[in-house]
PAFIRO-244304 format. One record per residue (C-alpha): x, y, z. Coordinates in steps of 0.001 Angstrom, whole numbers, padded with zeros to 6 digits, always signed. Layout:
PAFIRO-244304
XYZ ...
This chain:
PAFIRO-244304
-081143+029729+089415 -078179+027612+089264 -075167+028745+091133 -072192+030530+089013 -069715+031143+091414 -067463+028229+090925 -064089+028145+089822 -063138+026421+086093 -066807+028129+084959 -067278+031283+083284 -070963+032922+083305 -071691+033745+080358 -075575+034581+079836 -078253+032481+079423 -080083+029879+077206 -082303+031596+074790 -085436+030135+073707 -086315+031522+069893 -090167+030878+070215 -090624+032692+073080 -088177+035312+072335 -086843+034875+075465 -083964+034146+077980 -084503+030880+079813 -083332+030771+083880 -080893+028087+082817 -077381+029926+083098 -075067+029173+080494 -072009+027781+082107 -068819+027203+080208 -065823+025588+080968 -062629+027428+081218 -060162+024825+080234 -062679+024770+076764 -060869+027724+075978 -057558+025950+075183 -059216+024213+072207 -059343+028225+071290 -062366+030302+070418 -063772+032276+067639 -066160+035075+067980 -067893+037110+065212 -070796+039381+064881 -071532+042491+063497 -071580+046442+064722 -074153+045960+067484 -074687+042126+067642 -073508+042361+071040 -069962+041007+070529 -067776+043151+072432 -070096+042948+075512 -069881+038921+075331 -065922+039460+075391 -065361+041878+078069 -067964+039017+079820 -065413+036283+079075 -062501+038257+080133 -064418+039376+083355 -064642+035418+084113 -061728+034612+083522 -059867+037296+085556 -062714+036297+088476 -060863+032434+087671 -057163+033916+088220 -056979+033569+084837 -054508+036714+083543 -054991+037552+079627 -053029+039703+077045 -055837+041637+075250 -054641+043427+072130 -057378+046290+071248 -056944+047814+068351 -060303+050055+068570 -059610+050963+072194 -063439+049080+073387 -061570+046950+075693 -060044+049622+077708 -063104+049669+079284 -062442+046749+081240 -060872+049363+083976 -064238+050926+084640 -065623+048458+087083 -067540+050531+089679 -068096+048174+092596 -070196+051082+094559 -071955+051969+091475 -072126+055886+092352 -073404+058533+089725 -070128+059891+090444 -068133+057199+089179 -069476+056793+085663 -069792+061037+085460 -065943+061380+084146 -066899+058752+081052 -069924+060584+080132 -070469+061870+076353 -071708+065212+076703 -072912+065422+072970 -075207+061698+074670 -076403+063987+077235 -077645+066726+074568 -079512+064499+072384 -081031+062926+075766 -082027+066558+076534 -080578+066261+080160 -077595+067007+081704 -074415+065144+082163 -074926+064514+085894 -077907+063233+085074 -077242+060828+082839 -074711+059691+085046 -076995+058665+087034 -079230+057034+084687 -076649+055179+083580 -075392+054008+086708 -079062+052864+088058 -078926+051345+084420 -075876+049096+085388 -077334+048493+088827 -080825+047268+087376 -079098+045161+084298 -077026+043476+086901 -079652+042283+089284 -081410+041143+086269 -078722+038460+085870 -078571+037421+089257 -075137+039838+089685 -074576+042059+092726 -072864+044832+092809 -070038+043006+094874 -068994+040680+092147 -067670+043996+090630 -065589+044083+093835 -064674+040642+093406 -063702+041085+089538 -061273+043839+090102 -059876+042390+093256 -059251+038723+091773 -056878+040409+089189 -054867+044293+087761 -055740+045809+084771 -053516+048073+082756 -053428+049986+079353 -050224+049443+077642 -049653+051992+074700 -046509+051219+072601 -044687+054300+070916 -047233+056706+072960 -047158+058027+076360 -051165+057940+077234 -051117+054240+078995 -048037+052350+080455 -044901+053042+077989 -044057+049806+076442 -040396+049399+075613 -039921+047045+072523 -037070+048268+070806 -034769+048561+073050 -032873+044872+072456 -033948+041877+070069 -033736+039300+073206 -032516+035984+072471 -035493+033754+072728 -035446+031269+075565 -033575+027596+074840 -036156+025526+074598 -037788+026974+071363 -033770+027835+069715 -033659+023788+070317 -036595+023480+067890 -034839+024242+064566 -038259+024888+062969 -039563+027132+065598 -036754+029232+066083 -036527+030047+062143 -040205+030917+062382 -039538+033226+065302 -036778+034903+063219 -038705+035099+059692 -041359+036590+061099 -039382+039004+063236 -037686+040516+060230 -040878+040453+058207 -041992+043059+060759 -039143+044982+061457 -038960+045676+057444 -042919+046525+057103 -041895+049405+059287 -039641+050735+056501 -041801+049498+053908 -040517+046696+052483 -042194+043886+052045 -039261+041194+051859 -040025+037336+051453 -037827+035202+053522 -036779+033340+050520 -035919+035832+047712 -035407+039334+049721 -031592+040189+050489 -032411+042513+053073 -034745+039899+054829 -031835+036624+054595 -028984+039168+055941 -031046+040660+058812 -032472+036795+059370 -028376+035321+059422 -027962+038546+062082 -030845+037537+064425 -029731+034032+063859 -025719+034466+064535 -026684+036732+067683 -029713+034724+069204 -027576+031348+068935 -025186+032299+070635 -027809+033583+073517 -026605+036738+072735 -029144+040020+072746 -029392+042934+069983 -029450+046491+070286 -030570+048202+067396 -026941+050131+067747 -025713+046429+067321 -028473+045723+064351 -027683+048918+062563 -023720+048617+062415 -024311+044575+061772 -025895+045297+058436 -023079+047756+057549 -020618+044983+059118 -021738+041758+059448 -019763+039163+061613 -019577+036909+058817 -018251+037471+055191 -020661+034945+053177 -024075+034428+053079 -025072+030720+051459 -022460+030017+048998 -021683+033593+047882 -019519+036122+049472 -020818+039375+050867 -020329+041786+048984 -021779+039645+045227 -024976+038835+047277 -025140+041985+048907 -022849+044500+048656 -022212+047574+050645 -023723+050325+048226 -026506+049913+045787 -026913+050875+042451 -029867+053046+041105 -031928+049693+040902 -031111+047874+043976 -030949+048528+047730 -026848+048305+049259 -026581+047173+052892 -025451+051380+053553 -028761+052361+052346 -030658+049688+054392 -029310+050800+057270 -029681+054276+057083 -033256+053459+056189 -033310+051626+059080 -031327+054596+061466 -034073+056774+060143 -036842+054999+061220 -035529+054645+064774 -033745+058225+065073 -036950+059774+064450 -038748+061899+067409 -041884+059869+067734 -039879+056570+067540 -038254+057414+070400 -041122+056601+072413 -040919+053124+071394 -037745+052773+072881 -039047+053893+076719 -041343+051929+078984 -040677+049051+081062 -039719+045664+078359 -042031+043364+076752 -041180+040612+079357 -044705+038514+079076 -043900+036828+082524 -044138+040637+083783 -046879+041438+081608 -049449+038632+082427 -048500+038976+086568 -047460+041255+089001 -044585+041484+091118 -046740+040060+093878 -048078+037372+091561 -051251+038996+091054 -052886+037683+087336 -053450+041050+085218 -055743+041519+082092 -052535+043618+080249 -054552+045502+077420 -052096+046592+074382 -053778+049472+073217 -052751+050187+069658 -055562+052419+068156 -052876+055564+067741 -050821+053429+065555 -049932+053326+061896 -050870+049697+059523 -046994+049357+059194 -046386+049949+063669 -049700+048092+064044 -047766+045350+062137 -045129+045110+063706 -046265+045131+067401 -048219+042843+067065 -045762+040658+065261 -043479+040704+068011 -045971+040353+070990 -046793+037209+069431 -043578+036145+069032 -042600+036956+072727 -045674+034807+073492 -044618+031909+071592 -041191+032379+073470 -042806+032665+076761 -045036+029573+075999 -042299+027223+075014 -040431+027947+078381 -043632+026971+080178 -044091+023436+081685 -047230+021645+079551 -050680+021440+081245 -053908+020775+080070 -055497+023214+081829 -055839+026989+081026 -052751+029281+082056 -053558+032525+079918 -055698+034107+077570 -054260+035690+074242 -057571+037648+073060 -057303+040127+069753 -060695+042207+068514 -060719+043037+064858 -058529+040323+063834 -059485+041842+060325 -055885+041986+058105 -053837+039940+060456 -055147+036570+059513 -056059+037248+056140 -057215+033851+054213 -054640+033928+051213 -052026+036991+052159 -048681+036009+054427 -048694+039043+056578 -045542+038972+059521 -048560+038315+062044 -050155+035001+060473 -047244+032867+061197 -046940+033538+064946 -050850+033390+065398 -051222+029701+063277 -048093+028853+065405 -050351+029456+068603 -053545+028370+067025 -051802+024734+066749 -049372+024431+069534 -050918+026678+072788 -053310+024035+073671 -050286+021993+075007 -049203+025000+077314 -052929+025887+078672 -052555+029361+076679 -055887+029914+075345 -056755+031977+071382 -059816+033645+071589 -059923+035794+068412 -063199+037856+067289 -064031+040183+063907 -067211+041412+062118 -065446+040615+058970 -065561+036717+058593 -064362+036910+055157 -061347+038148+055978 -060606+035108+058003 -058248+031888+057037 -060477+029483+058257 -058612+026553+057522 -056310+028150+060574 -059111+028615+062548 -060027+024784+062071 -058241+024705+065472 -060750+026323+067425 -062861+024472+068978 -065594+027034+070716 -067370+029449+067785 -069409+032090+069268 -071844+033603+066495 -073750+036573+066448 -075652+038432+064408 -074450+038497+060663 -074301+041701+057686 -074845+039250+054691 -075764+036085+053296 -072442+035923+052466 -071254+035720+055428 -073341+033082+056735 -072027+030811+054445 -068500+031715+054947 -069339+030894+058504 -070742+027880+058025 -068129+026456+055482 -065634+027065+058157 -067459+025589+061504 -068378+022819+059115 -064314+022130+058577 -063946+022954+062825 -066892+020515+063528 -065756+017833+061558 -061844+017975+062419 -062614+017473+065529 -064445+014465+064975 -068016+015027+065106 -071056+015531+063059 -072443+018663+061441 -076328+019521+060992 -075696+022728+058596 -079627+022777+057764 -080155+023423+061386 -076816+025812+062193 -078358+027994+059368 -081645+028016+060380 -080444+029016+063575 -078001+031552+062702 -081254+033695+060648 -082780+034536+063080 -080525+035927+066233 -081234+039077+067562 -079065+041479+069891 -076882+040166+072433 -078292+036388+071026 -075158+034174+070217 -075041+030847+069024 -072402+028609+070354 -070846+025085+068754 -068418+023819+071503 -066573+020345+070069 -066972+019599+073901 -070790+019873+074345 -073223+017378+072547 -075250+019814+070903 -075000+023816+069766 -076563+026371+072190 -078697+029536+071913 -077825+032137+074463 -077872+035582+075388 -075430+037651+077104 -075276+038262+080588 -074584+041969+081709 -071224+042765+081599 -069440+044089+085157 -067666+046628+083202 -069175+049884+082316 -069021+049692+078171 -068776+053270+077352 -067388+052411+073987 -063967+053429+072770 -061991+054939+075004 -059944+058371+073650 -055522+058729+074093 -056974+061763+076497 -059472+058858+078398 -056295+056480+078524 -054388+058697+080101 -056814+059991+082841 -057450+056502+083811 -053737+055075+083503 -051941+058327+085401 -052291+056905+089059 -050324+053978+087625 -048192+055496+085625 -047217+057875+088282 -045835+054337+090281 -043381+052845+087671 -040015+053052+088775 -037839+055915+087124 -034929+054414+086986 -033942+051962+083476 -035063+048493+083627 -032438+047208+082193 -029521+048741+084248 -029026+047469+087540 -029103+049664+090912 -025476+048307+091788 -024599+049137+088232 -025391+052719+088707 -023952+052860+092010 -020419+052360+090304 -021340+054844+087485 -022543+057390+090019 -019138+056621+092429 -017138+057186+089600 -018018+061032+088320 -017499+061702+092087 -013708+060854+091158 -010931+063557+090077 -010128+062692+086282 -007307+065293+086306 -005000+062225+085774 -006464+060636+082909 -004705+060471+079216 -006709+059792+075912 -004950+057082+075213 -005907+053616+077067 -002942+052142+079238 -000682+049641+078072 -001714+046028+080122 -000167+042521+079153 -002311+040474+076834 -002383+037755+079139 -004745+040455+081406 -008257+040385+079726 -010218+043966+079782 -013263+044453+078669 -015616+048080+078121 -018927+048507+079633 -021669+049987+077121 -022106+053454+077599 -025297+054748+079309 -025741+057745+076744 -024740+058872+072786 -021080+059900+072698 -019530+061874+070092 -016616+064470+070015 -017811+067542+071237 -018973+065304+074382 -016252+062600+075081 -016291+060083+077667 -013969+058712+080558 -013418+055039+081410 -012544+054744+084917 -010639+051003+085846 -012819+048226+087600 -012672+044468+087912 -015387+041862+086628 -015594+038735+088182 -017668+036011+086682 -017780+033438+088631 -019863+029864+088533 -021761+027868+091947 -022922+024590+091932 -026020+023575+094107 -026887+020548+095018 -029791+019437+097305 -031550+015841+097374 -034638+016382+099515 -035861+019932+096968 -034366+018291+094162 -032141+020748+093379 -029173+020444+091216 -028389+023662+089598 -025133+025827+088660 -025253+029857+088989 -023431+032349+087097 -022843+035723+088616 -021149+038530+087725 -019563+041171+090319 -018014+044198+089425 -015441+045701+092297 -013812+049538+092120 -010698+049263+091466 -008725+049138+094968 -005734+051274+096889 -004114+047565+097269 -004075+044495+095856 -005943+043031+099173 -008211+045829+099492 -010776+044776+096427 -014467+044425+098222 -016600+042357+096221 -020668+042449+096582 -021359+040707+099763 -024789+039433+097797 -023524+037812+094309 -026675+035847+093517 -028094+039041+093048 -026076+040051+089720 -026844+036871+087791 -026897+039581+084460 -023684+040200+082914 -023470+044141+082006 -023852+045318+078616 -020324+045112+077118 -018712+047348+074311 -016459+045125+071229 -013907+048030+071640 -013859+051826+073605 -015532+054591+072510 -013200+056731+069915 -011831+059824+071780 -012666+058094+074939 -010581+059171+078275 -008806+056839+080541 -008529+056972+084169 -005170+056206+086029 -004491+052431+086490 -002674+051712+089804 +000864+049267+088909 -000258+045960+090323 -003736+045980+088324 -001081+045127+085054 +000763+042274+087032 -001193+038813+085981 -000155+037434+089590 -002775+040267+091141 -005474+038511+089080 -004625+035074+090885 -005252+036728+094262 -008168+038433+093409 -009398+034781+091861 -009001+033343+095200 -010847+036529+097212 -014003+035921+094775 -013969+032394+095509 -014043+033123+098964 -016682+035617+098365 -019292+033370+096746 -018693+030062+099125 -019179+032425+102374 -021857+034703+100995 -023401+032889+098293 -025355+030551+099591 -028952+030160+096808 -032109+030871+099243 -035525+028785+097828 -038536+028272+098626 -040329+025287+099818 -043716+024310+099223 -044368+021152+101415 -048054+020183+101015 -047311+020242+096841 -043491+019190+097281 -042516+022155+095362 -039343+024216+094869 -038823+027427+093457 -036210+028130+091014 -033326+029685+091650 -033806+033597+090996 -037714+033078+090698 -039273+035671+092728 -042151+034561+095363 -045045+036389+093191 -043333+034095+090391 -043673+030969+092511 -046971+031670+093974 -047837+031646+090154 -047001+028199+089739 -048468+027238+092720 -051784+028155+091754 -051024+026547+088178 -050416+023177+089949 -053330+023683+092223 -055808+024554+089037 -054383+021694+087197 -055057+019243+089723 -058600+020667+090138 -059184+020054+086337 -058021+016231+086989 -060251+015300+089722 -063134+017245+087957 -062919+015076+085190 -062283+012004+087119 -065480+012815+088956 -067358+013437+085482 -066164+010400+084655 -066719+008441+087271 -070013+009971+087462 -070670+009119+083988 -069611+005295+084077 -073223+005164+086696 -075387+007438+085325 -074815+006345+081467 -076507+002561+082320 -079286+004201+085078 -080109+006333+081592 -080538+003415+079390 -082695+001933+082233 -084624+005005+082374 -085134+004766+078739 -086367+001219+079002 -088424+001795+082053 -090406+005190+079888 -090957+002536+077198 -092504+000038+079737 -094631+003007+081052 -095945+004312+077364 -096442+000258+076472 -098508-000628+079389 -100225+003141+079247 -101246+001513+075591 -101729-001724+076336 -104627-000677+079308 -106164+002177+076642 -106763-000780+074173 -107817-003069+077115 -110182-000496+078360 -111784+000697+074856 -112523-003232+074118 -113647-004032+077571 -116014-000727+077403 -117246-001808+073586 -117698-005627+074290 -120112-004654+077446 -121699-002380+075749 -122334-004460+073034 -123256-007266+075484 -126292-004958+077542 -127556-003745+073655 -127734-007707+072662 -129500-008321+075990 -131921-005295+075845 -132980-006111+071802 -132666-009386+071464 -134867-012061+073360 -136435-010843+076454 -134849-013792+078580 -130810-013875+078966 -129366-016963+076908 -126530-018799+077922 -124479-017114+075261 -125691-013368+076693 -124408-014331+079833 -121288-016033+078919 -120841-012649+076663 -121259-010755+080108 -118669-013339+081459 -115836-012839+078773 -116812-008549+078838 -115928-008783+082577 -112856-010730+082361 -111517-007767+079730 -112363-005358+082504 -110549-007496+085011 -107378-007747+082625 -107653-003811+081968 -107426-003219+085622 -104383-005464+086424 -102800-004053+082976 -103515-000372+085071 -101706-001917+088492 -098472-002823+085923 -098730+001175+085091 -098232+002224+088568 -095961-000607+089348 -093793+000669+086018 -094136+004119+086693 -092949+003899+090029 -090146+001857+088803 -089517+005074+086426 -089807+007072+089587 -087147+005130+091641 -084907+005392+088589 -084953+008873+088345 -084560+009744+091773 -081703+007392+091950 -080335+010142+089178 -080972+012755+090881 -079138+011377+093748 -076060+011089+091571 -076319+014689+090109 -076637+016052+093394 -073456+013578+095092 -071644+015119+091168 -072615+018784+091982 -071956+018625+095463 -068389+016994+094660 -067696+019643+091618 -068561+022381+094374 -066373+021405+096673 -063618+020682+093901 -064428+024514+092867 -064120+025984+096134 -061573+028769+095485 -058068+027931+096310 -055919+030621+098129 -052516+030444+097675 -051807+033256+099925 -052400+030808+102855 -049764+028200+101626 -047072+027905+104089 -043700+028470+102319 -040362+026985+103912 -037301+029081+103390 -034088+026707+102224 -030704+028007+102174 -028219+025979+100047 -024736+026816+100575 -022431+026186+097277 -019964+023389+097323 -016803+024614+098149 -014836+022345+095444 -017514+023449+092590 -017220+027027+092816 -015359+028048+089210 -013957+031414+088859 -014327+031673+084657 -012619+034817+084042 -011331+037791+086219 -010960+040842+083950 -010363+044486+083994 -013346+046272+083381 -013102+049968+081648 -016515+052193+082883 -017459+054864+081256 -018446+057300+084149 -018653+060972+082518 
């Protein structure tokens, strides 16, 4: 059997041959880069659909390829039991005891059945037992669980983040992130607001919009009190308060009652789950730390239409953002896979989730971020969206109409994409597939292809339970850091230094500074009210600005940081961070001070404005003796991290660089490959026509030379006893005919073995192709790349002190 382990190919079953019934040996071998064209897969409860898409993820992990996998059934948790070993004992916890009673055995037992099962339908398809080991070591899995606590905790609520610049530079892209955005955020509280003609969707739109253009991030606190009190006083031509005023009327909805709607929604108990987890950072998500590609399953079985709604609404969005920051390639990056697309791509309905997904339908393939979107319900389906996909893997179907839903829309796929479409024969193929049998139409093969799936690597033990999730997911979750993401360690160094400090001297009123001094408050790190007040202790924030410059790395970058310093004894006794690249983040800040709000004492010099000048000149000093950027330096690719990218982070796009320039000299080679074979075929052709002409050609010559003797000996024998001269000149011309069929059976072996030498010039080519693809799709390892460290000190007359200001932190 053909080999399978080769990078850029995903193993996914074999031809199927429908007289026979049968599997062929010939392994179907599929591209990965196919998959940024996108892919479609449908078939019904038991066609065999979720085992050919826990096959394709299985590949594609094996490829380095990472994938978000949104489940909404909870099938593709089982991608996390892979059981390299194969033991009895692994597959006992994920047994179905009410299975085991109906088997009449025990649960032990079928344990092991089940695991000899896996170890038998394995071999079958030429798979041992280490390519398990192989699949879970190539990439991590995880179960993500938004607003639940049985996988990872997911934290999406916690800030609207300003998408990155590239897509707010695309007017039409950014609105579409916002409109769709606020369509989910109000299905949560049930309203179902167009972006045109709903009030509560244009002011909550104009918020995202004021905030995210400005880079600028939202807390709901900062949503919630926006709607009350917007930072702007008109909305199109109109004031305020006639488009939308404050409080309703018995009819209408007033910005007070929208927002305690809203306040509702997210002060409930089980909401507050949604607010804890590490955040929906997709860089994070889709790689590890280290750089390791993970298959990040969003588990979202537990939740309600309205939650499912909105999740998934803003995962896709925070895809899209992620995308657009990404440098294009056209080979595949990332996998975006959903199962039971059914309701979020509806064919006439605008729910918040169809925008986002048509956005990536049409615009991933220039990013390498591959769709791959399957359902049992294809009527449910907009299939003039799914026009864009170019792979359509079809199983087994309920109905008749189905089929022809099917077939209306790969007839619209096939012929967008330039190419002809035989719906007699699709149909006639698509009536009779049987389990596990899929038909595939890729726009980048010649023809459509029967197949059935291989065995998958994973043990498919069907949907896993919230109790399942978290049995499997507690080793992991028993790893994730306690402390908040989103606050920094130095942060809570100065929060923890300051409860440590007597308060006795403190007033509730804040001190009286010049206005020329700017002071700012830090966000507190908990609810404050009056019964449980809060002290500010004094501080100084620094934000300061580095230019780097570097010819050889190419380098020409400025730095922000932002350094926070206890207030001192002295005016020359403020200690900075010796490390200021490492607070790049500027802390959460508060418009004004808590009400009720303590002060602690501030020392005489911190309200002279001449005490801000020297403390300008320390920072400077600071960041040109300790701020010098460290990179990385990739000679054999002549690549340079980014400043603040992590290693795991530039290992990443090492390996993107390295895949994409795999892809290239793949297809060169196909190419070049093509340009000789394509004439020695046509020359083939001509040479089996020679063969089947001559083969003819001698048949006729024989048959006339065998009845012309014949006939010659029967004239002889009846006719006059003595041979005439015409007899024997009939003998004469009956030999010649046998003469000219023999030399007309030399020009078959001479044309045949011109055929022959043809053909095994072919097969020389296919083997110098194959033998070039294999070593093309030897597996690159990135962890043997030699990195260079570079240290780039700033330049001394670039370094920009913006603002120093005095910083109030609430401590207690």
């Amino acid at each position: 059997m053909t080999d399978f382990e080769k990078l850029g190919v995903l193993y996914l079953g074999r031809e199927f041959e429908p007289a026979s019934g049968k599997a062929t040996d010939v392994p179907l071998l599929y591209d990965a880069k196919d998959l940024t064209t996108h892919a479609l897969c449908v078939g019904m409860t038991g066609s065999g659909k979720t085992g050919l898409c826990v096959s394709l993820l299985e590949e594609a992990a094996i490829d380095g390829i990472p994938a978000i996998v949104i489940d909404p059934k909870g099938d593709l948790a089982n991608l996390l039991l892979a059981f390299p070993e194969l033991r009895p004992e692994d597959f006992a916890p994920w047994m179905d005891p009410a299975e085991a009673t109906r088997q009449g055995i025990a649960p032990d037992a079928l344990a092991a059945k089940t695991a000899q099962a896996w170890r038998d339908g394995l071999a079958a398809w030429g798979q041992a037992p280490d390519r398990i080991a192989r699949f879970r070591d190539a990439a991590d899995a995880a179960i993500y669980t938004p607003g639940s606590q049985a996988g990872l905790p997911i934290s999406v609520l916690r800030s609207f983040v300003a998408p990155p610049e590239k897509l707010r530079d695309d007017p039409e892209a950014f609105q579409n992130h916002i409109q769709s955005t606020v369509s989910g955020l109000l299905a949560l509280v049930g309203i179902a607001g167009d972006p045109l003609t709903s009030r509560e969707h244009v002011l909550i739109s104009n918020l995202l919009s004021h905030a995210w253009s400005r880079d600028e991030a939202l807390t709901l606190d900062d949503l919630i009190r926006g709607i009350q009190t917007p930072p702007f006083d008109r909305l199109g031509v109109l004031d305020l308060e006639t488009y939308f005023p404050l409080k309703g009327s018995a009819s209408t909805l007033g910005r007070q009652e929208l927002a305690i709607r809203l306040n509702g929604v997210f002060a409930s108990p089980g909401f507050a789950l949604w607010m804890e987890g590490e955040p929906l950072n997709i860089q994070r998500i889709l790689y590890t730390p280290e750089g390791k590609p993970r298959i990040a399953i969003f588990s979202i079985a537990h939740l309600t239409d309205a939650q499912r709604m909105f999740f998934v609404t803003l995962l896709l969005n925070e895809v899209i953002a992620w995308m657009r920051n990404q440098p294009g390639t056209s080979s595949l990056r990332a996998l975006l896979y959903m199962d039971e697309i059914f309701g979020f791509f509806p064919p006439t309905a605008n729910p918040p989730s169809k925008g986002p997904m048509l956005t990536l339908l049409k615009q991933a393939r220039a990013f390498g971020v591959g769709c791959v979107l399957a359902t049992q319900n294809p009527v449910d389906l907009d299939y003039k969206g799914l026009s864009n996909c170019g792979t359509w893997f079809l199983g087994r179907l309920q109905t008749e109409r189905d089929k022809a839903r099917i077939l209306d829309g790969l007839e619209g796929a096939t012929q967008g994409a330039g190419r002809a479409f035989d719906r007699a024969t699709i149909d006639k193929m698509l009536s009779g597939l049987g389990k596990r049998v899929f038909l595939m139409n890729n726009v980048h093969e010649d023809a459509p292809v029967l197949f059935q799936t291989r065995w998958a690597l994973s043990y498919l033990g069907g949907p896993m339970t919230r109790a399942q999730i978290e049995k499997i997911m507690a080793e992991k979750k028993a790893l994730l850091p306690r402390a908040s993401a989103e606050e920094s360690a130095w942060l809570k160094q100065f929060r923890g230094a300051g409860k440590s400090d007597s308060t006795d001297s403190s007033t509730n009123k804040p001190p009286t500074i010049p206005p020329s001094i700017p002071q700012v408050f830090l966000k507190a790190e908990r609810p404050v009210s009056d019964r449980d007040p809060i002290t500010y202790q004094p501080a100084i924030l620094a934000e300061v600005k580095a230019h780097y410059v570097n010819a050889t790395t190419s380098t020409d970058v400025w730095r922000t940081c932002y350094l926070l310093a206890e207030m001192p004894q002295a005016v020359d006794a403020i200690a900075w961070p010796q490390d200021p690249l490492a607070h790049t983040e500027c802390p959460s800040l508060d418009s004004a001070h808590q009400p009720g709000a303590k002060f602690g004492a501030l020392p005489g010099f911190a309200c002279q404005p001449k005490t801000y000048q020297i403390w300008t000149r320390s920072v400077h000093q600071v960041l040109y003796q300790y701020g010098s950027l460290s990179l990385r330096h990739c000679p054999t690719l002549k690549l340079t991290s980014r400043p603040g990218e992590s290693e795991g982070d530039f290992r990443v796009r090492i390996r993107d660089v390295i895949r994409e320039q795999r892809d290239k000299e793949i297809d060169e080679i196909r190419k070049k490959h093509a340009a000789k074979i394509a004439p020695l075929d046509t020359r083939i052709r001509a040479a089996e026509g020679r063969v089947q002409k001559e083969t003819s050609e001698y048949q006729e010559a024989k048959m006339q030379s065998m009845l012309s003797a014949g006939a010659s000996v029967l004239g002889a024998l009846l006719g006059r006893r003595k041979l005439s001269v015409t007899s024997i000149r009939s003998v004469g011309t009956t030999m010649g005919r046998m003469s000219r069929a023999g030399r007309q059976r030399d020009d078959i072996g001479r044309a045949e073995a011109s055929l022959d030498t043809l053909r095994q010039q072919r097969d020389e080519l296919e083997a110098s192709l194959a033998e070039e693809l294999a070593r093309l799709q030897a597996a690159p390892d990135d962890s043997d790349i030699l990195l260079d460290e570079i240290s780039l000190p700033p330049r001394k007359s670039d370094i920009a002190v913006a603002a120093i200001r005095l910083a109030w932190l609430p401590v207690a």
